[in-house]
C-alpha positions in Angstrom: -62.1 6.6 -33.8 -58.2 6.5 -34.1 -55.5 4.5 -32.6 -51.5 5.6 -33.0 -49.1 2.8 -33.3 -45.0 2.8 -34.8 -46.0 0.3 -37.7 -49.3 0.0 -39.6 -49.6 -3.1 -42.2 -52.0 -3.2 -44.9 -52.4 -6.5 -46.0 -52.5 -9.3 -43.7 -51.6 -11.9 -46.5 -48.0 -13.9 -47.3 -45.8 -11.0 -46.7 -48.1 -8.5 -44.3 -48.2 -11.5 -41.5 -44.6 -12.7 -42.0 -43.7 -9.1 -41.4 -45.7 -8.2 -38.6 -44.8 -11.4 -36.9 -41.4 -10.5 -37.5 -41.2 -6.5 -37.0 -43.5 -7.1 -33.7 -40.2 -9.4 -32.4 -38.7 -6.1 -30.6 -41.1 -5.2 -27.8 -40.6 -1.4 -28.7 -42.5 -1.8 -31.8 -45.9 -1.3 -31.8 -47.7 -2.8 -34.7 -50.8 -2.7 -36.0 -52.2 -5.4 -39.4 -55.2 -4.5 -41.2 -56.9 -6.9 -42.9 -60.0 -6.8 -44.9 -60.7 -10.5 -44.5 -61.3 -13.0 -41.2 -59.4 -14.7 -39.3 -58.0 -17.3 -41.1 -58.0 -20.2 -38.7 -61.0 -22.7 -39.8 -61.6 -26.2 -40.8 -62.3 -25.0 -43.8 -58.7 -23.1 -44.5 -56.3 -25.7 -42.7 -57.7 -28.9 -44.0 -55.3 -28.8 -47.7 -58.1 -30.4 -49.7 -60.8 -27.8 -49.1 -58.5 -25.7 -51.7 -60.8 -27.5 -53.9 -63.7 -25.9 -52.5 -62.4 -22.5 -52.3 -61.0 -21.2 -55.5 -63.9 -20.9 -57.1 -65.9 -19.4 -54.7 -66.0 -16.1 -52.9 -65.4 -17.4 -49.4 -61.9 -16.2 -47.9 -60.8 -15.3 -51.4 -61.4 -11.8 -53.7 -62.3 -13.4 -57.2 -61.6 -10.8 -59.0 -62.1 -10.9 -62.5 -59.7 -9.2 -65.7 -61.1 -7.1 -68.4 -62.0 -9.1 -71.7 -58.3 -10.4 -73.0 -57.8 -9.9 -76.7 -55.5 -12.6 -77.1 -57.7 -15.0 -75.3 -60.5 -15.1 -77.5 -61.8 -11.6 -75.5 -62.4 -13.9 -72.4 -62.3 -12.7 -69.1 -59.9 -14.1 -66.6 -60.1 -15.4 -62.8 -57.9 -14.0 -60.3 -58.7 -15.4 -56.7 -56.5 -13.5 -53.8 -56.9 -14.6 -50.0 -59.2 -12.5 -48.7 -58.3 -13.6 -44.9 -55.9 -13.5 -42.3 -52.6 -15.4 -44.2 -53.9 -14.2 -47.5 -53.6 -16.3 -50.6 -51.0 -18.7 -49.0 -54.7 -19.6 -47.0 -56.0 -20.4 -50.1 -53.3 -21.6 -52.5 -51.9 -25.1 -53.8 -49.5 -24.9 -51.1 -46.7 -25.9 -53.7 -43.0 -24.5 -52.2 -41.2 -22.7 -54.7 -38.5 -20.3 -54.8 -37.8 -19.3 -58.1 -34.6 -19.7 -59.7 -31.3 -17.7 -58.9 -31.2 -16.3 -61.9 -34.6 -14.7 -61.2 -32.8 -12.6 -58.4 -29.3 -12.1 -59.9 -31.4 -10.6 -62.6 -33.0 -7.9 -60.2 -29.8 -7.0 -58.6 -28.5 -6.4 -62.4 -31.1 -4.0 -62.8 -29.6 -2.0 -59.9 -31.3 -3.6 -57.2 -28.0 -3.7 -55.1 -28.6 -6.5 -52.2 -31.2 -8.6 -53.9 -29.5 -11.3 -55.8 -29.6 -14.7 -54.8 -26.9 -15.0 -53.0 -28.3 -11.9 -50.7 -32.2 -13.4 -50.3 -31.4 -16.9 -50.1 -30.5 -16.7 -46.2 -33.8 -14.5 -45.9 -35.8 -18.2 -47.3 -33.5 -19.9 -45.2 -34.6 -17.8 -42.1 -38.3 -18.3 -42.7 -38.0 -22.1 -43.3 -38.7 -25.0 -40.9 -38.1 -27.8 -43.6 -39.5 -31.6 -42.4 -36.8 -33.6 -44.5 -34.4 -31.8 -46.4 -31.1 -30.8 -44.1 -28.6 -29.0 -46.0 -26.8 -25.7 -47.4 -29.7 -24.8 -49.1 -32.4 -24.9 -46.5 -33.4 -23.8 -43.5 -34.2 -26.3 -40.2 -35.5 -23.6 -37.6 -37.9 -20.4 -39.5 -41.6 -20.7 -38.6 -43.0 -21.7 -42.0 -43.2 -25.2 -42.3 -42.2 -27.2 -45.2 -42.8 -30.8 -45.8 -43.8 -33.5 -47.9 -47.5 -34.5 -48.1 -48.9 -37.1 -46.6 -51.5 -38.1 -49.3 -49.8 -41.4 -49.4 -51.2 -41.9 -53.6 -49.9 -44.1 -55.3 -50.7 -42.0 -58.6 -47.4 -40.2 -57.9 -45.4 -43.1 -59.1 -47.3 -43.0 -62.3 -46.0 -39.8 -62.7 -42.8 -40.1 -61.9 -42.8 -43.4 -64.2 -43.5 -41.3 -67.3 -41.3 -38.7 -66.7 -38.5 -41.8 -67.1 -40.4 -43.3 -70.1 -39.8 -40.1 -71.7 -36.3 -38.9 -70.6 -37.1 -35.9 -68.2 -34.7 -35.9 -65.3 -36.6 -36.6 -61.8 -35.3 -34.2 -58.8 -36.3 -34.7 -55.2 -36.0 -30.9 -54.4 -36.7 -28.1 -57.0 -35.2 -25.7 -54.3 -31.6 -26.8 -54.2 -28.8 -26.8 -56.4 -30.8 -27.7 -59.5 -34.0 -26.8 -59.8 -34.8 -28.5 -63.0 -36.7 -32.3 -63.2 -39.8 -33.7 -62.0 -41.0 -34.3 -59.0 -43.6 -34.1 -56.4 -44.0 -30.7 -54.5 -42.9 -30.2 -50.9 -45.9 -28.3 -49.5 -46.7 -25.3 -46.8 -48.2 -28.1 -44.5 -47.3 -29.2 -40.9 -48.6 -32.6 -40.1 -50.6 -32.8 -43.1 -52.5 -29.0 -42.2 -51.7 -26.1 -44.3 -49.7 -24.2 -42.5 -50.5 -20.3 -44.2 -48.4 -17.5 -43.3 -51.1 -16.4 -40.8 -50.2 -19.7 -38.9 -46.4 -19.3 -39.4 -46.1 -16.0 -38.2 -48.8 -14.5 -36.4 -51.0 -16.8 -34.5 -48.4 -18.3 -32.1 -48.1 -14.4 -30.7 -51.4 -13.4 -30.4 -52.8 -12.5 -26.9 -48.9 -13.0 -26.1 -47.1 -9.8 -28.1 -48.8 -6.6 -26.1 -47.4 -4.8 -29.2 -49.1 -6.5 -31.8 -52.5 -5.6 -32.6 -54.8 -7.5 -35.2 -57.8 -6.3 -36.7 -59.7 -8.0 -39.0 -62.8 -7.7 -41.3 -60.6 -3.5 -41.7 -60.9 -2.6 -45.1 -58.2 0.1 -46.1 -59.4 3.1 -47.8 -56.6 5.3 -47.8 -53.1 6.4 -46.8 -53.4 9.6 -44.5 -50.1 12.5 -45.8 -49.0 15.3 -44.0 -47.4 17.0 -46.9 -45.5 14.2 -48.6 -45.3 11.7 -45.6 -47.6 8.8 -44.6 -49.2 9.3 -41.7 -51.7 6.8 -40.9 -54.8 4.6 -42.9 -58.5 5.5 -42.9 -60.1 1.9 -42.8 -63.8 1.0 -42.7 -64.8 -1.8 -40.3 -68.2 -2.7 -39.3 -69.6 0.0 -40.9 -67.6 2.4 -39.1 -64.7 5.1 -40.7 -61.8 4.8 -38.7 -57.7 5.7 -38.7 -55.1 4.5 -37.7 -52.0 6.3 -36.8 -48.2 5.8 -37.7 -45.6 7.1 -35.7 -42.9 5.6 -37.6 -44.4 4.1 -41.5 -47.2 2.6 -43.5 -46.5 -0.4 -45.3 -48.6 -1.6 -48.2 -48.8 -5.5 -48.5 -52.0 -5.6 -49.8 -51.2 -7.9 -53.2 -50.0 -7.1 -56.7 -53.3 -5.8 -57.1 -54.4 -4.2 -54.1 -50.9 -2.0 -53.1 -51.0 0.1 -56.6 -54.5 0.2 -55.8 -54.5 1.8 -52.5 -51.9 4.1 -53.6 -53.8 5.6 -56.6 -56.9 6.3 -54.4 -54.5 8.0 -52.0 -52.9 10.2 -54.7 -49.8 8.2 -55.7 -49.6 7.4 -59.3 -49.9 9.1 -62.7 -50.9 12.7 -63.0 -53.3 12.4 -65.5 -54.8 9.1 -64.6 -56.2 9.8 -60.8 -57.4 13.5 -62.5 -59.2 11.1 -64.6 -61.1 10.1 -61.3 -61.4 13.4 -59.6 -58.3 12.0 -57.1 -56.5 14.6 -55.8 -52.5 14.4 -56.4 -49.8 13.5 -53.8 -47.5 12.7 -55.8 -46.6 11.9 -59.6 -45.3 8.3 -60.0 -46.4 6.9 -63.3 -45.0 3.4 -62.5 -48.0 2.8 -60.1 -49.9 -0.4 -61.1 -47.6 -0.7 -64.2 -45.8 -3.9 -65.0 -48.2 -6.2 -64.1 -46.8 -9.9 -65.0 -48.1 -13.2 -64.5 -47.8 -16.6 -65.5 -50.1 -17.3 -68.3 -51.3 -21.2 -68.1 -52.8 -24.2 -69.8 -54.1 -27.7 -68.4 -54.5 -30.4 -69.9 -57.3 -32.3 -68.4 -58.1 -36.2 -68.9 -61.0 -38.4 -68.1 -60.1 -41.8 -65.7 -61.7 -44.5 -64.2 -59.2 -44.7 -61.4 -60.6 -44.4 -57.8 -57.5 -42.8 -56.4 -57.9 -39.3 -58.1 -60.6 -37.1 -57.0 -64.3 -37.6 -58.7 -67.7 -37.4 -58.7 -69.2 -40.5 -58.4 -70.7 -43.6 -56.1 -67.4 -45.2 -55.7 -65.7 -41.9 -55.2 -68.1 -40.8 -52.8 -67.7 -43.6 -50.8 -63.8 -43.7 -51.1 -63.9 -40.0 -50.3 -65.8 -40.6 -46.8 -63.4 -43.3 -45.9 -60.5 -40.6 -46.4 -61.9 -38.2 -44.5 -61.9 -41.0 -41.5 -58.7 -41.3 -42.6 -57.9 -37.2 -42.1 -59.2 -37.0 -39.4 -57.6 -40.3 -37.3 -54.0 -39.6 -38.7 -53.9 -36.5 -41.1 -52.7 -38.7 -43.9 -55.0 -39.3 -47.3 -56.9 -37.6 -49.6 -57.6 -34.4 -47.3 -54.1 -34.1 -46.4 -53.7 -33.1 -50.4 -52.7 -30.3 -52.3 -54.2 -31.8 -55.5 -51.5 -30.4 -57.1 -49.0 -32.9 -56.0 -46.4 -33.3 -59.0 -45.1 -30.8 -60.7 -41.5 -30.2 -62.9 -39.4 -27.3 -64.1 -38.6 -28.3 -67.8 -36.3 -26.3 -70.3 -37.7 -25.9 -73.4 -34.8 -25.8 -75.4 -31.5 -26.8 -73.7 -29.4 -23.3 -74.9 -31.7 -22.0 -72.1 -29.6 -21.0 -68.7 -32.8 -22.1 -66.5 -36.4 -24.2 -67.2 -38.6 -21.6 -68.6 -41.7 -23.6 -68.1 -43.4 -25.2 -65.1 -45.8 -28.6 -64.7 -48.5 -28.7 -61.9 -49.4 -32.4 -61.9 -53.1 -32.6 -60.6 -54.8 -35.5 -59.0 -58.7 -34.2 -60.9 -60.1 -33.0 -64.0 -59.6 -29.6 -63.4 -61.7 -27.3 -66.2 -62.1 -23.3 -65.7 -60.8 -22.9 -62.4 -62.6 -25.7 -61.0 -65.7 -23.8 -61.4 -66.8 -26.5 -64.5 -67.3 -29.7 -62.7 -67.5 -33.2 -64.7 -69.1 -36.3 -63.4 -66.7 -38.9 -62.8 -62.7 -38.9 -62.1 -60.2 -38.0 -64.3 -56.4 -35.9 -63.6 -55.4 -32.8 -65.5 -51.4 -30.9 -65.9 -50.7 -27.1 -66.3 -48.4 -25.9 -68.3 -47.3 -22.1 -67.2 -44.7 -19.8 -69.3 -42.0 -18.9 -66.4 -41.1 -16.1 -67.9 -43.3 -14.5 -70.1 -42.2 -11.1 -72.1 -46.0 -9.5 -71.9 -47.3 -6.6 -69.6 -50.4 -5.7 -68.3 -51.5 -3.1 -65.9 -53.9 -2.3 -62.7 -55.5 0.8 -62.7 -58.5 2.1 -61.1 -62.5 1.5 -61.8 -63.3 4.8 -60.0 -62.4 6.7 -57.1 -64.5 4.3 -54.8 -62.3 2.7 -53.2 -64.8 -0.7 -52.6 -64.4 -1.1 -55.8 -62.6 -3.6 -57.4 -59.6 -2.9 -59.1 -59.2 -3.2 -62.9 -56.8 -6.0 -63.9 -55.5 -6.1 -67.5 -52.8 -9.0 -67.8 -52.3 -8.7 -71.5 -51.9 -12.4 -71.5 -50.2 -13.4 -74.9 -49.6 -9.8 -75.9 -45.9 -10.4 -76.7 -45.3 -12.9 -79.9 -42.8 -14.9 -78.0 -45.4 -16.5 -75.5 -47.2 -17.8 -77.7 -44.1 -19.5 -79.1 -42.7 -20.4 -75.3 -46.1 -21.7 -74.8 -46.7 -23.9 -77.6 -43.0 -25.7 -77.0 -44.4 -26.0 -73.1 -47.3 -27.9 -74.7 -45.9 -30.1 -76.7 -43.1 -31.2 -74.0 -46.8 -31.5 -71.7 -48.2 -33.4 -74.1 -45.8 -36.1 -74.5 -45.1 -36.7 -70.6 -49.3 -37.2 -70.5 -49.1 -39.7 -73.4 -46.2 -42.1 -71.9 -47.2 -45.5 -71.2 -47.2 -44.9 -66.8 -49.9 -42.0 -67.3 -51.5 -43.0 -70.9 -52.8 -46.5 -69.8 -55.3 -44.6 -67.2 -56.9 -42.0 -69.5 -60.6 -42.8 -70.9 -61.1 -40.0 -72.9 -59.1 -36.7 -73.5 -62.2 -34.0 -73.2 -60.2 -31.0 -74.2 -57.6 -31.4 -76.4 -58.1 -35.1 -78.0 -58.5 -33.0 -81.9 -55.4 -31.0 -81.7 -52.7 -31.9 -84.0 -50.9 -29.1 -86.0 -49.5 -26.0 -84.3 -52.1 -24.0 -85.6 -54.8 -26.5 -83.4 -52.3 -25.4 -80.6 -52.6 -21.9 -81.1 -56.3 -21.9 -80.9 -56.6 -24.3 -78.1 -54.3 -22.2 -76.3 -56.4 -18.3 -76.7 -59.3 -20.7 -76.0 -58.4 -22.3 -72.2 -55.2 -20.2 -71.3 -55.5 -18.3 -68.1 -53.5 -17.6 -65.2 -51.8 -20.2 -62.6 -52.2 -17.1 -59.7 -48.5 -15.4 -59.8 -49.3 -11.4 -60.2 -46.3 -9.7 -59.5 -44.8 -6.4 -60.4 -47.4 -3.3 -60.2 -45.0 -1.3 -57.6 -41.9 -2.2 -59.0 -38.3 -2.2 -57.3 -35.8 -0.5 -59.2 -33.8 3.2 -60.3 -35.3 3.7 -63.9 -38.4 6.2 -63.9 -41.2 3.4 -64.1 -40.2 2.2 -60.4 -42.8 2.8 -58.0 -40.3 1.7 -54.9 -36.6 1.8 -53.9 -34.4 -1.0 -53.2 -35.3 -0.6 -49.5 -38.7 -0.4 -50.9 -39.4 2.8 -50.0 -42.2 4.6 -52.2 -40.3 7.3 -54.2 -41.1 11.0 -53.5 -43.3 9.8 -50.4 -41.4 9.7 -46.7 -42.9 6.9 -44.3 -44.1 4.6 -46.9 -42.6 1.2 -48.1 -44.5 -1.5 -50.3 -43.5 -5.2 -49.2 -45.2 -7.6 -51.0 -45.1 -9.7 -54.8 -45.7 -6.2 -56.3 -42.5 -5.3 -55.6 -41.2 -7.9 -57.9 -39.6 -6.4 -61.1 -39.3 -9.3 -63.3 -41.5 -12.5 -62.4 -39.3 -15.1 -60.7 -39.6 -19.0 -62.4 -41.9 -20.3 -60.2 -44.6 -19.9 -57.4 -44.7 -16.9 -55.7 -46.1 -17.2 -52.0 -42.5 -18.3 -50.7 -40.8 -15.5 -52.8 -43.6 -12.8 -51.1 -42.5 -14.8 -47.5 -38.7 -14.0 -48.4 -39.6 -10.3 -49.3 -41.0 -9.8 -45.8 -38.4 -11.7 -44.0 -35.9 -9.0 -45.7 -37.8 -6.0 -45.4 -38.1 -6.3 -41.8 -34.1 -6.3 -41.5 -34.3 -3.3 -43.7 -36.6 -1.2 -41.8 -34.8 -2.3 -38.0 -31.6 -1.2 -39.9 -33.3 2.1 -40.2 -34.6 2.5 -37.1 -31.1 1.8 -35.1 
């Protein structure tokens, strides 16, 4: 069973539906997005709280797992991805974030000619619809909404009111001129729903675009060469082998796991790795799956009494129902939440040219992922290191290609984290303990012993993980450890591009769904460019 098409997408996350949506714009393009999960239009996926519900669990979301981390006390990590139709920006905190413009100044300096800030910020600009904010910096008109929740909580003001008490700067928009300060999130939410990239991009077209195809529940299996060019995708869906044909290219945008992935079982990466796994070779690009960087991240998680943060208990059950009248009436409340509704971009010492860590403020005691539950209510922070100096790597289990890949973040690896991170403690710590926040805790669960930096240390290899940022394993760039041009074009292969977070070749200062969003948006320029 086949099908020929100009465009296949792997990859219907962040970046595959903002570029479908966006290449399937010129009727003469005929495109085709694969994705391994459903549809990503439920109750379950649009209502923002449900978050809550779905990071720990296996429904719309991958859950992979890392190998044992040695500077983590051996534990295994958590590494949910979207496993539906908008991909992780289905699943995610919602949080809108850019990154900082030195992030992208950075790639251009590393020969990545039309990728600094001042080239990508109209690409964000395009792809934003913001609710409130009118001005040089953001876009009024693209078809991902951005807005301020609705949760209505008066626990933000707490948070802002300690930030004061301790003399951090307050901002109302961490993507303008300054990104640094506190503040509370604008969000990827229209009207209190979250509004994925699935929503944004592709929905509004379906049944209307004759030349945009969507098939879901299509798990990729490999990229089809004639000789050194991509020719098509071998998917399995409902049991059944199929392929897919590509008149013009395949594009990978199956995740900072998932691309290097597919392009290892399909004979892209190093030599002596896929010979390893009896993979025949394509081509030799030893880059493949390298560079994996991420944001490592500790919470801080307190115990409260207060009604208006998420809990389990008879008063918070009953105030919960009364919210979700509330939801469902007007869209405001409790449901309309991201949970992670404050957040900040601090510098850790001020000789620093940008904030090098990042605060997620949390309305609930949030322990392991949310996959540790405590009775009662409580409110936690992360702490994440924006830009740490460690590198991990994705390589393959076996040559099955259901298998999961292997993740190795090497969280900590490099001596400076641990450093970065233990100054992002302590500036964590002492916004929790000011008066406006302080006055609410009942006990401090996790971290109530720790005193000396050596306590920090430990606590940190004990309850560090990731804040869900992979980037890097198909790198952009001209040295001989990039996987992909800067038209993102897969080196040595003809018809192949990689547009997603993987792409990334440093990790920008801050979440990375609107970054992945921005990649798209620029990509599909690049490739109508090519096809004038």
């Amino acid at each position: 069973m086949s099908r020929t098409v100009d465009y296949i997408i792997v990859g219907g996350g962040s970046s595959g539906c903002a570029l479908a949506g966006r290449l399937s714009e010129n009727p003469a393009h005929e495109v085709l997005l694969l994705e391994a999960g459903g549809n990503g239009d439920s109750l379950l996926i649009n209502t923002p709280a449900a978050v809550v519900a779905m990071v720990p669990h296996k429904v719309n979301n991958w859950a992979f797992e890392t190998v044992p981390q040695p500077n983590l006390n051996g534990r295994k990590g958590y590494q949910p991805r979207g496993k539906t139709l908008g991909g992780s920006s289905a699943i995610n905190a919602m949080a809108y974030i850019r990154g900082h413009k030195i992030d992208y100044d950075q790639w251009a300096e590393l020969g990545n000619s039309g990728w600094s800030f001042n080239d990508v910020l109209p690409y964000f600009m395009r792809s934003e619809n913001n609710q409130r904010i009118t001005d040089e910096w953001h876009g009024n008109d693209g078809p991902l909404v951005v807005s301020d929740l609705q949760t209505d909580n008066p626990f933000q003001q707490h948070y802002l009111q300690a930030a004061q008490q301790v003399g951090y700067p307050l901002t109302k928009d961490f993507n303008g001129e300054n990104q640094e300060g506190i503040g509370i999130y604008q969000v990827t939410q229209k009207n209190g729903e979250r509004w994925s990239s699935f929503r944004a991009y592709i929905k509004p077209h379906l049944g209307k675009r004759s030349n945009l195809h969507v098939e879901t529940k299509a798990v990729s299996t490999r990229i089809l060469f004639e000789g050194k060019r991509a020719t098509g995708i071998e998917y399995i869906q409902n049991g059944q082998r199929k392929t897919a044909l590509a008149r013009k290219e395949v594009i990978l945008s199956a995740g900072a796991f998932q691309s290097p992935q597919l392009l290892m079982l399909s004979g892209i990466g190093d030599a002596n790795e896929l010979k390893q796994h009896g993979i025949e070779l394509v081509h030799h690009l030893p880059g493949v799956g390298k560079n994996l960087q991420d944001h490592p991240d500790f919470i801080f998680g307190y115990k409260s009494s207060n009604a208006n943060l998420l809990g389990i208990s008879l008063k918070g059950s009953v105030h919960l129902l009364r919210q979700m009248l509330r939801y469902r009436q007007s869209r405001r409340g409790l449901m309309s939440s991201n949970f992670a509704e404050g957040g900040g971009f601090l510098k850790t010492s001020q000789d620093l040219p940008a904030p090098d860590i990042q605060l997620h403020f949390v309305i609930a005691l949030v322990d392991n992922h949310a996959r540790t539950l405590h009775s009662g209510h409580g409110f936690s922070c992360h702490v994440c290191l924006l830009r740490p100096q460690s590198r991990g790597r994705v390589s393959l289990k076996d040559s099955n290609p259901l298998s999961a890949p292997v993740i190795d973040p090497q969280f900590l690896s490099h001596p400076d984290d641990m450093k970065g991170l233990v100054a992002g403690y302590k500036m964590t710590e002492k916004l929790m303990k000011a008066p406006a926040l302080a006055q609410f805790i009942t006990s401090d669960p996790f971290t109530e012993n720790v005193t000396s930096d050596e306590d920090i240390r430990q606590v940190l290899r004990a309850r560090t993980d990731t804040v869900y940022h992979p980037v890097g394993t198909c790198k952009m760039g001209v040295d001989d450890m990039a996987v992909v041009d800067p038209q993102l074009k897969v080196y040595g292969i003809e018809g192949l591009r990689v547009v997603d977070a993987s792409i990334m070749p440093t990790i920008i200062g801050g979440n990375t769904n609107a970054p992945a969003i921005m990649i798209a948006e620029k990509a599909a320029d690049l490739i109508n460019h090519d096809t004038l």
